[in-house]
PABAVO-966388 format. One line per field, with one value per atom (N, C-alpha, C): residue number from 1; residue in one letter; atom name; x, y, z. Coordinates in nm, 2 decimals. Layout:
BEGIN
seq: NUM ...
type: A ...
atom: CA ...
c1: X ...
c2: Y ...
c3: Z ...
This chain:
BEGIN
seq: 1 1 1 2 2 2 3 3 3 4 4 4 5 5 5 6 6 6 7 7 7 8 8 8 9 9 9 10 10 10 11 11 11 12 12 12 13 13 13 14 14 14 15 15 15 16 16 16 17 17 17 18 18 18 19 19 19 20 20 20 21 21 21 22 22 22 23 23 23 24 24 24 25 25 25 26 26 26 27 27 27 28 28 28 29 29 29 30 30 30 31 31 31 32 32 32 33 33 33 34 34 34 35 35 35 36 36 36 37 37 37 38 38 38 39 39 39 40 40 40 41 41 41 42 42 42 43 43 43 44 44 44 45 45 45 46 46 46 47 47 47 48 48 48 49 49 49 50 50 50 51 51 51 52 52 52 53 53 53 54 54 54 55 55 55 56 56 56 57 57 57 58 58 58 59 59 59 60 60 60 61 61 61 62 62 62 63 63 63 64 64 64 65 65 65 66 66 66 67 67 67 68 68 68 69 69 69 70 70 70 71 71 71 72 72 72 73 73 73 74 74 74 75 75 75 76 76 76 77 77 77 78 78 78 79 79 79 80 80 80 81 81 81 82 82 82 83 83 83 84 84 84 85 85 85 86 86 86 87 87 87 88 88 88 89 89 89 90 90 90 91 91 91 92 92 92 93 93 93 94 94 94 95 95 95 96 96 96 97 97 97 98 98 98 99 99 99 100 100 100 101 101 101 102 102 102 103 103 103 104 104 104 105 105 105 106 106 106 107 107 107 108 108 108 109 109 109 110 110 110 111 111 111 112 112 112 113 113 113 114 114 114 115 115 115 116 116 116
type: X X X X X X X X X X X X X X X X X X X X X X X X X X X X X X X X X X X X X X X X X X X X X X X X X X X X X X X X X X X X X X X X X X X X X X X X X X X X X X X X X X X X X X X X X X X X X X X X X X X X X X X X X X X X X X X X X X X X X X X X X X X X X X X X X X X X X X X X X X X X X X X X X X X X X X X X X X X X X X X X X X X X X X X X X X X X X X X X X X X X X X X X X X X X X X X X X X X X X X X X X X X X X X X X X X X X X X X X X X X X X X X X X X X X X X X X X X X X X X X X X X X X X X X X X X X X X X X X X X X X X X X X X X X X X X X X X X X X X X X X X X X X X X X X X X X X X X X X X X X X X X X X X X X X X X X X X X X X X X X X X X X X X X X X X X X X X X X X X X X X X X X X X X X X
atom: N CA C N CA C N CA C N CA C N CA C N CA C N CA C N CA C N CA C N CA C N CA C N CA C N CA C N CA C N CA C N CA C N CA C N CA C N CA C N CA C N CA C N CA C N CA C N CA C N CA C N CA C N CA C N CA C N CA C N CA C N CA C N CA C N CA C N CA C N CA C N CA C N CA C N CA C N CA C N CA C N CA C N CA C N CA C N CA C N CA C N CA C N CA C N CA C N CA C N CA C N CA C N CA C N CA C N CA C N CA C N CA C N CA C N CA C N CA C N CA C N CA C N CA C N CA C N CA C N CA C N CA C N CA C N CA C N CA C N CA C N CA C N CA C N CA C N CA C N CA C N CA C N CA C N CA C N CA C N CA C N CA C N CA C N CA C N CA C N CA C N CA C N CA C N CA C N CA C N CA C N CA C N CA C N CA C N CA C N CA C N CA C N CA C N CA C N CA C N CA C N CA C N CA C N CA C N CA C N CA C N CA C N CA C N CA C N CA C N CA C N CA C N CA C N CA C N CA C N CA C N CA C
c1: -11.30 -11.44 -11.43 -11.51 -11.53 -11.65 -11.63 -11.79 -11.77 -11.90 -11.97 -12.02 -12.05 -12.10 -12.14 -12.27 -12.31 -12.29 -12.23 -12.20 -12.28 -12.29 -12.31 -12.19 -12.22 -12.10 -12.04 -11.88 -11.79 -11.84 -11.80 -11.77 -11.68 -11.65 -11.53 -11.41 -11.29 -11.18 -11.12 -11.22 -11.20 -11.31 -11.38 -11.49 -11.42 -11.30 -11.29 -11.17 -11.08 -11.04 -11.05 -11.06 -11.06 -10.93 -10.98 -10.86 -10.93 -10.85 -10.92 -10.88 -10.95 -10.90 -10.76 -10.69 -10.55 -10.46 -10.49 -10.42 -10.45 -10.50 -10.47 -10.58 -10.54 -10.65 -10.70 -10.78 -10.90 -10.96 -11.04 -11.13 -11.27 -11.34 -11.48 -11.60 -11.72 -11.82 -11.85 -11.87 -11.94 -11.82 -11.68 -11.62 -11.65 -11.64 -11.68 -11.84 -11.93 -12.05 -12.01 -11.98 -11.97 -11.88 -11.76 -11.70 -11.80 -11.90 -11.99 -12.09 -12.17 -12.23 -12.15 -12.07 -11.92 -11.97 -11.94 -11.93 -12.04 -12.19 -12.29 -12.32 -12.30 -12.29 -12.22 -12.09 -11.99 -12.07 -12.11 -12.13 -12.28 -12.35 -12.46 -12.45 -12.37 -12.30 -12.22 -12.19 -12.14 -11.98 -11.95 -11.78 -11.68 -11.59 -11.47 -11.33 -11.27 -11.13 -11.09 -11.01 -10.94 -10.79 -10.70 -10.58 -10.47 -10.40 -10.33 -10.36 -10.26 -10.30 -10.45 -10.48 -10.65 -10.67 -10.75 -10.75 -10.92 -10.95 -11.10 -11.17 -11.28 -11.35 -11.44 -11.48 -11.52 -11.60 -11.72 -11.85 -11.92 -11.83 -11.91 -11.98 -12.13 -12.21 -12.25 -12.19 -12.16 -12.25 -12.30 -12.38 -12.29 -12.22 -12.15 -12.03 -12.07 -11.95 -11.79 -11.80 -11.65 -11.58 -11.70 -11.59 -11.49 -11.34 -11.27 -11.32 -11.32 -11.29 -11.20 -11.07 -10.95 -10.98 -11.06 -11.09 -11.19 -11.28 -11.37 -11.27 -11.22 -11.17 -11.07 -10.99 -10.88 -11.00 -11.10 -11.20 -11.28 -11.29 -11.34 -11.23 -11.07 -11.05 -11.02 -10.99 -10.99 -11.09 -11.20 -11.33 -11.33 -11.27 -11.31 -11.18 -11.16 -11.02 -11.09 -11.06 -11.10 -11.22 -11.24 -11.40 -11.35 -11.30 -11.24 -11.17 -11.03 -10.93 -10.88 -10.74 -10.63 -10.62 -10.53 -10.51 -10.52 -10.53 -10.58 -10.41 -10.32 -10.18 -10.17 -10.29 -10.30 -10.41 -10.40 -10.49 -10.36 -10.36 -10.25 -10.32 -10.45 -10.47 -10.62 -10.63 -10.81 -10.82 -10.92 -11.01 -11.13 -11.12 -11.22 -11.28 -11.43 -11.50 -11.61 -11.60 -11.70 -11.83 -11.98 -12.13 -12.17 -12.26 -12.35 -12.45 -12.47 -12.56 -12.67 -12.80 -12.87 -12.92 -12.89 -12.92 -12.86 -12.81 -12.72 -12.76 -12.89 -12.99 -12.91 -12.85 -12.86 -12.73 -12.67 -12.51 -12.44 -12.38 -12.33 -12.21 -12.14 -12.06 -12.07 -12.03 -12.05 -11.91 -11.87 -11.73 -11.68 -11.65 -11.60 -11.51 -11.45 -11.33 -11.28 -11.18 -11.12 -10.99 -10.94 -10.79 -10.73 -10.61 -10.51 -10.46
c2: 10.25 10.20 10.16 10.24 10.20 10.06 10.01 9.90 9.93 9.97 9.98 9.82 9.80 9.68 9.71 9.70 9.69 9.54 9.55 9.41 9.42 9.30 9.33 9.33 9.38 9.46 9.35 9.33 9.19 9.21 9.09 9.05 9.10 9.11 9.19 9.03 9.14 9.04 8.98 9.02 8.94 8.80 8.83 8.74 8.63 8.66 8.62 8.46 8.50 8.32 8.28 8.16 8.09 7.92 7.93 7.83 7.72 7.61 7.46 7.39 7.30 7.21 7.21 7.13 7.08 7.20 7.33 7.45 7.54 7.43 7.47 7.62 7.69 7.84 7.79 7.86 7.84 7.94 7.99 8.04 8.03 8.11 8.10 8.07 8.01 7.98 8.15 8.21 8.34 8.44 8.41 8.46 8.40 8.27 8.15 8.19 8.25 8.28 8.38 8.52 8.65 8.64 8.56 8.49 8.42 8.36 8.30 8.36 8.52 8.61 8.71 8.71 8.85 8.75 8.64 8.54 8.55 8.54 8.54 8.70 8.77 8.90 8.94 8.92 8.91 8.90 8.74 8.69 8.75 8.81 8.91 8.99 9.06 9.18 9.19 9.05 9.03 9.04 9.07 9.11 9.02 9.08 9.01 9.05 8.94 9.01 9.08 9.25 9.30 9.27 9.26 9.24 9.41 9.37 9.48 9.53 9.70 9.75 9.79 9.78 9.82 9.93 10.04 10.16 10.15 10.19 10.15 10.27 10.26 10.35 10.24 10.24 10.18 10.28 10.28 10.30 10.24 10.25 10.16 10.17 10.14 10.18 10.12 10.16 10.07 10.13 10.04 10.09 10.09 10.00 9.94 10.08 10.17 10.27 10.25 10.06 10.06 9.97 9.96 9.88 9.96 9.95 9.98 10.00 10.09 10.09 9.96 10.02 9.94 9.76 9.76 9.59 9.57 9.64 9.55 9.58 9.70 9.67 9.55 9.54 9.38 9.31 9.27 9.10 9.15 9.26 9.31 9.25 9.27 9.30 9.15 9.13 8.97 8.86 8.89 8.86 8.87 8.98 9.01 8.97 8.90 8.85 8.71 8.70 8.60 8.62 8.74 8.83 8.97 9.03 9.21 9.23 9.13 9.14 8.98 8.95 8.83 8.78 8.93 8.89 9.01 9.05 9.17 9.24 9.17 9.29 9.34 9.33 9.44 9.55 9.57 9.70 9.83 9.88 9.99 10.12 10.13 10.28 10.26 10.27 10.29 10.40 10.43 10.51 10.43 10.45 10.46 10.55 10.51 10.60 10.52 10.58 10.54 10.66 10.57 10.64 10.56 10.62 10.58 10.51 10.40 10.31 10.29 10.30 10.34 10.21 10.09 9.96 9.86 9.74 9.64 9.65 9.57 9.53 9.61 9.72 9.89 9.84 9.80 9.79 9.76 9.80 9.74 9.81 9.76 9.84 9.86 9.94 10.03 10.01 9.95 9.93 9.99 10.09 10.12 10.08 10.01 9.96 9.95 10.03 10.04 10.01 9.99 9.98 10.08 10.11 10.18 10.23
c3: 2.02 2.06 2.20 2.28 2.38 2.44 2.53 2.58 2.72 2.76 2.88 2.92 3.02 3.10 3.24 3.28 3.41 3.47 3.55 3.69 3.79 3.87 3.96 4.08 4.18 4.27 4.30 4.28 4.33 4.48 4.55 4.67 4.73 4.86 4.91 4.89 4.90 4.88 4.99 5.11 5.22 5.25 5.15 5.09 5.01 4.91 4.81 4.82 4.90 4.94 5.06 5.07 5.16 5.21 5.28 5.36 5.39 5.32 5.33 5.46 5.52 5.61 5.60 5.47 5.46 5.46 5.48 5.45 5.28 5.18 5.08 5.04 4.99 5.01 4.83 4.84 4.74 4.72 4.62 4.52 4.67 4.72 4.76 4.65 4.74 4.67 4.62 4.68 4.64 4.57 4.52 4.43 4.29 4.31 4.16 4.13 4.24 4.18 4.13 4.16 4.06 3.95 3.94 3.81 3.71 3.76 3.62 3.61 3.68 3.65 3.53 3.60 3.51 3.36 3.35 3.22 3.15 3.25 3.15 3.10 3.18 3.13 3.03 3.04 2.95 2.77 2.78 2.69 2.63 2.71 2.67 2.58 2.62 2.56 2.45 2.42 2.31 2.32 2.47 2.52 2.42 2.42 2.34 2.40 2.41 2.45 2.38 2.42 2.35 2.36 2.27 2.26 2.29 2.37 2.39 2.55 2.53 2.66 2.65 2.77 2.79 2.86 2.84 2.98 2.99 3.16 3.20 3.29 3.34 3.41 3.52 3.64 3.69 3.76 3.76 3.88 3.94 4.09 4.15 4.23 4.25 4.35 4.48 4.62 4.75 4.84 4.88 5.01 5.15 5.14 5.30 5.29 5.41 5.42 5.45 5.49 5.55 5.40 5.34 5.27 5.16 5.12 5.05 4.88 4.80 4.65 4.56 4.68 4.58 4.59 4.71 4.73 4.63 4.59 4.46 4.32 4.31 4.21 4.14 4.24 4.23 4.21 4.25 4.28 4.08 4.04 3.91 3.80 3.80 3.76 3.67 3.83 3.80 3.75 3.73 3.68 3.56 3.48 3.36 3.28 3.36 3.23 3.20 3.02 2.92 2.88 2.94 2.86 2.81 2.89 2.83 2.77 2.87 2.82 2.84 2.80 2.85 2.96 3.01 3.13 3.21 3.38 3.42 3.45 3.35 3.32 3.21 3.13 3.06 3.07 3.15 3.20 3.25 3.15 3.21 3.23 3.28 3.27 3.32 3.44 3.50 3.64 3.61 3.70 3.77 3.90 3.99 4.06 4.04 4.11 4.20 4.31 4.42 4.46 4.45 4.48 4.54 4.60 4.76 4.65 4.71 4.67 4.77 4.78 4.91 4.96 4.91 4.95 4.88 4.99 4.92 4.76 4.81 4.61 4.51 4.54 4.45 4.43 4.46 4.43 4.33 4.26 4.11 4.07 3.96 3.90 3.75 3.68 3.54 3.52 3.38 3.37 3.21 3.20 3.02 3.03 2.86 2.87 2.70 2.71 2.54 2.58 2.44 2.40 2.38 2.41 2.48 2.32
């Protein structure tokens, strides 16, 4: 059985920590926001962790030409753990794909995701 889920497009992962006064690095406000979107989505959908290895498909739609694939995927993958899956080491098998998204608004990702 596969489950589809549309997100909306993570943050870049130069977005995604930040550095405190005292040195200590942290979680950003705008990563902890797409973390409790992923959640209410998640929980929409009815998501359930699957147990085991997981294999995925990611479509994601980017407007910004400089920004990297492989950087939203890590900030996704990480999001969807204790909704998809465990933890994002069991994912042993994904595909990404990147499409022109013709305006920030437009941006999102499409995520299938079965057990292995």
């Amino acid at each position: 059985m596969t489950i589809t889920i549309e997100l909306p497009l993570p943050p870049s992962a130069n977005k995604y920590w930040r550095k405190g006064r005292n040195g200590i690095t942290y979680v950003s406000k705008e990563a902890e926001s797409f973390k409790e979107e992923v959640g209410w989505a998640a929980v929409a959908a009815q998501l359930e962790p699957i147990e085991g290895p997981v294999g995925m498909t990611i479509d994601a739609y980017i407007c910004d030409t400089r920004r990297d694939l492989d950087n939203c995927c890590k900030i996704l993958l990480d999001a969807l753990q204790g909704y998809a899956y465990e933890d994002d080491n069991m994912v042993y098998d994904y595909h990404a794909r990147r499409f022109k998204a013709k305006t920030r608004k437009q941006g999102k990702v499409i995520v299938s995701i079965w057990k292995l």
